[in-house]
GUDOVEX-594310 format. One record per residue (C-alpha): residue in one letter; residue number from 1; x, y, z; chain. Coordinates in steps of 0.05 Angstrom, whole numbers, plus 5000, padded with zeros to 4 digits. Layout:
N
{resn:a&resi:NUM&c1:X&c2:Y&c3:Z&chain:A}
...
END
This chain:
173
{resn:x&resi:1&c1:6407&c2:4286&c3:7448&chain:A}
{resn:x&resi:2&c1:6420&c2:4219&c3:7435&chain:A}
{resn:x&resi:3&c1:6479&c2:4174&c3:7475&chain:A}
{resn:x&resi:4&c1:6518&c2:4123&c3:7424&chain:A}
{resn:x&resi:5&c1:6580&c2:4078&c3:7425&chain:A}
{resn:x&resi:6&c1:6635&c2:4116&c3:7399&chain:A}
{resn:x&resi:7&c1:6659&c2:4102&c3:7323&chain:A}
{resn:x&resi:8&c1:6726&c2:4111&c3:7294&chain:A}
{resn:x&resi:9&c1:6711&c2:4177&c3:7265&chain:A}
{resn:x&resi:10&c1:6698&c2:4209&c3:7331&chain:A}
{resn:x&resi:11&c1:6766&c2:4217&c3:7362&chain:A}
{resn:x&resi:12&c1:6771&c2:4294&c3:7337&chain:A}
{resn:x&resi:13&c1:6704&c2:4309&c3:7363&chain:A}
{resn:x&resi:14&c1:6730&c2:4275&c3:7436&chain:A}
{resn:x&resi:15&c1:6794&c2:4313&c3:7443&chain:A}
{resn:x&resi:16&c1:6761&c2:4372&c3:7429&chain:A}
{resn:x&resi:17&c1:6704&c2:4354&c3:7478&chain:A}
{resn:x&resi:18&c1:6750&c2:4345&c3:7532&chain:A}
{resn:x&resi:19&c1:6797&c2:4404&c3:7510&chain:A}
{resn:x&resi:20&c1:6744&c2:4454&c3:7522&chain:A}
{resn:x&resi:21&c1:6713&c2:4418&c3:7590&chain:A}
{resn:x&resi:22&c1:6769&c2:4416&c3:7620&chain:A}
{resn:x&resi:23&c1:6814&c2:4477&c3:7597&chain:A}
{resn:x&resi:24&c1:6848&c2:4522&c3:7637&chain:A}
{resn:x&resi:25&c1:6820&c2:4578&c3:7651&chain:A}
{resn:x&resi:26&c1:6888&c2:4623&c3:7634&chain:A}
{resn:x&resi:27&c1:6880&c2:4583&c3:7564&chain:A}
{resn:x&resi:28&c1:6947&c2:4544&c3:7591&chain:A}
{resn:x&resi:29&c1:6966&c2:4480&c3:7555&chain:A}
{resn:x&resi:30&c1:6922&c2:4418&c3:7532&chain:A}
{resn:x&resi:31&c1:6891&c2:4385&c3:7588&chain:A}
{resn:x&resi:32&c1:6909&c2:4310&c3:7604&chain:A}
{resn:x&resi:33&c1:6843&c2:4291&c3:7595&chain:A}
{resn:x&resi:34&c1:6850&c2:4306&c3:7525&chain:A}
{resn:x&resi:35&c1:6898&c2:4261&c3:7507&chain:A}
{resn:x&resi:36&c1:6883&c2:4215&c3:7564&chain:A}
{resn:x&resi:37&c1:6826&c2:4180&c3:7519&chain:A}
{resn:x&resi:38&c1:6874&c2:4171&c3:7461&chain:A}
{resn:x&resi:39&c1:6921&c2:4134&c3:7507&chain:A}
{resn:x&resi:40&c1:6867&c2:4085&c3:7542&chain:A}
{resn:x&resi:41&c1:6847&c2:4078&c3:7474&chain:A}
{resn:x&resi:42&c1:6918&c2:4037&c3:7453&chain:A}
{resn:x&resi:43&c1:6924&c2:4005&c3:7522&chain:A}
{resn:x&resi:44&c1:6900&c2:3938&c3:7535&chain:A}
{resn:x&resi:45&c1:6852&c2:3966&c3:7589&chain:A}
{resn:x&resi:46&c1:6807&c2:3993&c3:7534&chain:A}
{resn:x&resi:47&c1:6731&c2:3971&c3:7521&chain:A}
{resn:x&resi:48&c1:6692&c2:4000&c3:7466&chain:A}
{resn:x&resi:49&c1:6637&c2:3981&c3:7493&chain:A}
{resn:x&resi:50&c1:6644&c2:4038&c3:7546&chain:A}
{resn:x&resi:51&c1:6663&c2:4098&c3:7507&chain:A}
{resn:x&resi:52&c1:6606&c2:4134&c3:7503&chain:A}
{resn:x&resi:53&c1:6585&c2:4198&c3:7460&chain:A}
{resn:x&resi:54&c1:6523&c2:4247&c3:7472&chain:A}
{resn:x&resi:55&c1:6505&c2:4284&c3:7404&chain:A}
{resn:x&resi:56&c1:6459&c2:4340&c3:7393&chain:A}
{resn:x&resi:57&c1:6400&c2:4336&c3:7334&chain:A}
{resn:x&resi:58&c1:6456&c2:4347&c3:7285&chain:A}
{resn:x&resi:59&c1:6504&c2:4292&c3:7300&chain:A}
{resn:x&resi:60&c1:6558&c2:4333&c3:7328&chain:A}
{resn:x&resi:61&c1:6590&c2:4306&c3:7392&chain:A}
{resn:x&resi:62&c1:6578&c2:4345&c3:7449&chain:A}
{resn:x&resi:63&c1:6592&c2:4296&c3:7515&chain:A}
{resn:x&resi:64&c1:6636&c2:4234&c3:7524&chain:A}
{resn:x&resi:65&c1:6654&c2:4187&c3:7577&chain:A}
{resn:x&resi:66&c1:6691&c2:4120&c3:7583&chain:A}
{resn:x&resi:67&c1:6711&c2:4070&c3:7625&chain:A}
{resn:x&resi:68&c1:6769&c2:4021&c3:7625&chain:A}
{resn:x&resi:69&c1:6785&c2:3953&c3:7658&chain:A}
{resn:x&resi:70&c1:6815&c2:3965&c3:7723&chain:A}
{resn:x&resi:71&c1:6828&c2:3914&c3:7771&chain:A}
{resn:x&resi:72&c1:6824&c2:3895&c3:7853&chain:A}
{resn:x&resi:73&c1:6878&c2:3855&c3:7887&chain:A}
{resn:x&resi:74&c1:6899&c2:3842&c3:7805&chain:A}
{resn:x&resi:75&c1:6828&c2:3814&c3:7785&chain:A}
{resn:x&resi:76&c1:6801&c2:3850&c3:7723&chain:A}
{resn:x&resi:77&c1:6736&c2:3857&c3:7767&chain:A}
{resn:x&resi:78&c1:6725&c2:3937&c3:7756&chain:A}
{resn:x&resi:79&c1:6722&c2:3987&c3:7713&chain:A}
{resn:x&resi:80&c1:6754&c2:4057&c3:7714&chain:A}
{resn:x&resi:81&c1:6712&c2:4107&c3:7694&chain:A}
{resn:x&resi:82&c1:6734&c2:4169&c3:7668&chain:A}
{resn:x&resi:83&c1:6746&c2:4219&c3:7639&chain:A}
{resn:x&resi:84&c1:6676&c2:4248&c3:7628&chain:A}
{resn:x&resi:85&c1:6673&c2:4320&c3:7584&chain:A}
{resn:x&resi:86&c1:6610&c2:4356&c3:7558&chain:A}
{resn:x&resi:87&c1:6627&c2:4428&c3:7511&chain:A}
{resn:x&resi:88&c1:6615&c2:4480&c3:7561&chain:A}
{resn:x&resi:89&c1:6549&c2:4505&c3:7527&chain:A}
{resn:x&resi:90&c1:6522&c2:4436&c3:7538&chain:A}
{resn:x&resi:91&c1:6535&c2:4434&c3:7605&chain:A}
{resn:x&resi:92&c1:6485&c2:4434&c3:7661&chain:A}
{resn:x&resi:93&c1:6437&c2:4411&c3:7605&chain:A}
{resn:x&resi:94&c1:6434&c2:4340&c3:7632&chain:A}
{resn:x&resi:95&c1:6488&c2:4310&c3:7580&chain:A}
{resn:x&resi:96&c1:6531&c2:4298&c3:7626&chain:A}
{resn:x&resi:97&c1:6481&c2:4266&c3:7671&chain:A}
{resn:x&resi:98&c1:6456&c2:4221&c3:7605&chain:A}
{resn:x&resi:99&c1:6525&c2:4198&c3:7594&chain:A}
{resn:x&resi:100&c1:6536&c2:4172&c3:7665&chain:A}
{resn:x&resi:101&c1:6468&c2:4137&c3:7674&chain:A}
{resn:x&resi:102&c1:6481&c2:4105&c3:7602&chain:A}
{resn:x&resi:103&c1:6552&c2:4078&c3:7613&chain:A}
{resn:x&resi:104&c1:6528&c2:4058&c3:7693&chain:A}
{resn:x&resi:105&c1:6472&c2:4022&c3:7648&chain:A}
{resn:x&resi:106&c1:6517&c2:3990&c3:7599&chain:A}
{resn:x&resi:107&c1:6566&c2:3965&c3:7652&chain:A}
{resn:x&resi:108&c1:6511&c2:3928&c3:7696&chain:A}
{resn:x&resi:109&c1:6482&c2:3902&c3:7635&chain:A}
{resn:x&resi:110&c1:6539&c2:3871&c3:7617&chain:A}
{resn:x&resi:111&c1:6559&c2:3842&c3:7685&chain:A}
{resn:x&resi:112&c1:6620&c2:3900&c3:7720&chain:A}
{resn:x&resi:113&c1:6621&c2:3891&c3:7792&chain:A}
{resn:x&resi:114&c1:6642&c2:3959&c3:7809&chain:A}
{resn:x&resi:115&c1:6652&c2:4025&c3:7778&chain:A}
{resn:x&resi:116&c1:6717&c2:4068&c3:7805&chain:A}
{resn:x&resi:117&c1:6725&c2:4137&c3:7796&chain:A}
{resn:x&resi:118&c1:6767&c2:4197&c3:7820&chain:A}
{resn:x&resi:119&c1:6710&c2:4250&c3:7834&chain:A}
{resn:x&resi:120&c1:6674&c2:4298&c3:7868&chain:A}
{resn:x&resi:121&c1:6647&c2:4278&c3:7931&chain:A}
{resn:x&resi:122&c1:6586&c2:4324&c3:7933&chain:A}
{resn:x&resi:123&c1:6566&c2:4304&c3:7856&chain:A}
{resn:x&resi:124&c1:6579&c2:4226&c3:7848&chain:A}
{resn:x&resi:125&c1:6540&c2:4205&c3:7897&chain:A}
{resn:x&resi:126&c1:6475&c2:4218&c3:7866&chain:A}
{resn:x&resi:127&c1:6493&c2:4165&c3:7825&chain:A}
{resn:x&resi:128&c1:6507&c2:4115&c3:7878&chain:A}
{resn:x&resi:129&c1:6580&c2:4128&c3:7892&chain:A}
{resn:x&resi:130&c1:6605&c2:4128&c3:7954&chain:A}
{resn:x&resi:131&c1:6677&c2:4123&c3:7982&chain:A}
{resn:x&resi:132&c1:6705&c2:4060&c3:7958&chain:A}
{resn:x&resi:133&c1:6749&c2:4051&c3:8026&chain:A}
{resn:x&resi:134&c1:6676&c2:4028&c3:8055&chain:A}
{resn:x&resi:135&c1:6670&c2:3972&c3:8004&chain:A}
{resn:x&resi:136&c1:6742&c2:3949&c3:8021&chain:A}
{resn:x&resi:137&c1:6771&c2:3984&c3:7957&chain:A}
{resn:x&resi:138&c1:6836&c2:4025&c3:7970&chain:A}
{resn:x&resi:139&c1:6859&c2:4077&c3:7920&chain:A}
{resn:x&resi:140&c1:6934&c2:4063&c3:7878&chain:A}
{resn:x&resi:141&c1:6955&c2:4131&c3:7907&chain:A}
{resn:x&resi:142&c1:6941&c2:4165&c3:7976&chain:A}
{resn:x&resi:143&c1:6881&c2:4199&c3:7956&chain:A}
{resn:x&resi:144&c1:6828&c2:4223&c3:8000&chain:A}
{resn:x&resi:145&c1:6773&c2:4173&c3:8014&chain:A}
{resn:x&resi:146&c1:6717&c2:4222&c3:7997&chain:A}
{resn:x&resi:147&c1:6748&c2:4233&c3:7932&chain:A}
{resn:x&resi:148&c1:6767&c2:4155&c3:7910&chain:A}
{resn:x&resi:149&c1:6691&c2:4128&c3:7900&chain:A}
{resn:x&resi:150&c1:6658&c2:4061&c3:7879&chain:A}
{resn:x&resi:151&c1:6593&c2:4038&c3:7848&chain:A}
{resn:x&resi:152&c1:6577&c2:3962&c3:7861&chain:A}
{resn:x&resi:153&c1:6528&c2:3938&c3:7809&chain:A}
{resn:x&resi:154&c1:6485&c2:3881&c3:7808&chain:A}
{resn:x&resi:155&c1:6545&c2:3828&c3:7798&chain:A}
{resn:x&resi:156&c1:6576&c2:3858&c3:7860&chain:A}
{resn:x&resi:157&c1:6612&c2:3805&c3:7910&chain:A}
{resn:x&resi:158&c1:6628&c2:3823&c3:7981&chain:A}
{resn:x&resi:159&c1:6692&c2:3784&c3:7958&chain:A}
{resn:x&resi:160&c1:6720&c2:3840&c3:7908&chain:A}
{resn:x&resi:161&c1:6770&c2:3871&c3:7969&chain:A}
{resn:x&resi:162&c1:6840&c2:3907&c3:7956&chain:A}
{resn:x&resi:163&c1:6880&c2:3959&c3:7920&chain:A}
{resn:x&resi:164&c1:6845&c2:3991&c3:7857&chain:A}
{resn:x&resi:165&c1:6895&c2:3998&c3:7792&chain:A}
{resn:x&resi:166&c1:6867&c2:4040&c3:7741&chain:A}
{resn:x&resi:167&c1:6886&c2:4022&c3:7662&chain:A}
{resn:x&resi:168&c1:6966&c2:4034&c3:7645&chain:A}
{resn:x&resi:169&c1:6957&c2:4108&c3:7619&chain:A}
{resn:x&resi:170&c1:6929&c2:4128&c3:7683&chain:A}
{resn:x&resi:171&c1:7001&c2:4106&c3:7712&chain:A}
{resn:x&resi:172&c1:7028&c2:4166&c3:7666&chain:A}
{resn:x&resi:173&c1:6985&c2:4227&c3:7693&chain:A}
END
């Protein structure tokens, strides 16, 4: 497996990444995550830099995972991550795993404060999440502080306080 930047000839290979992780299981309708990415993609919240792909030894796509500018108190001091999809036979293979360490990696590296995401609170953690309310970040929408978790990084400032806005399509869903 091997964890790249994304390239324009990989936005078929996303969609259908995030079509099959996240499909219903009645088989229902496309799931927002699916076109989600092709939103973020024309909003002005978008950084390359943090669209991520996992590919098998052939070069097919079989993970993703971005993250967008978001912003505290209206600072463009975070990043919302999200969505991240691995094809169901590649998961609980460690892709999806890869794909968050890398784009965790990738954010420090390149100075983020803080990661946001909208997750599970029994899987994020492992990764350093924890509920953002106990960092002084407040979700856009009344969701449940276990669920509405942060990741400060190395450029982290006790300073970075308020509401949490995620990139415009987010606004849509």
């Amino acid at each position: 497996m091997l964890i790249r930047r994304e390239t324009d000839t990989d936005a078929d290979a996303i969609r259908a990444v995030h079509s099959a992780a996240f499909a219903r299981a009645d088989g229902a309708g496309v799931p927002v995550e699916a076109t989600l990415v092709d939103a973020l993609r024309a909003d002005q919240g978008w950084l390359p830099a943090y669209s991520l792909v996992a590919t098998d030894s052939d070069g097919q796509v079989v993970g993703h995972v971005v993250a967008t500018r978001g912003r505290v108190a209206g600072e463009p001091v975070a990043l919302g991550l999200g969505p991240l999809g691995v094809l169901p036979d590649w998961q609980r293979r460690g892709v999806g795993h890869a794909l968050m360490h890398a784009v965790l990696g990738a954010a420090d590296a390149l100075d983020e404060p803080l990661v946001v995401l909208l997750g599970h609170p029994d899987y994020y953690p492992r990764f350093g999440f924890r509920p953002a309310v106990e960092l002084g970040v407040t979700p856009p929408q009344p969701w449940g502080p276990r669920f509405f978790q942060a990741r400060p990084l190395t450029a982290w400032r006790e300073s970075i306080r308020g509401e949490f806005r995620y990139a415009g399509p987010f606004d849509e869903l």
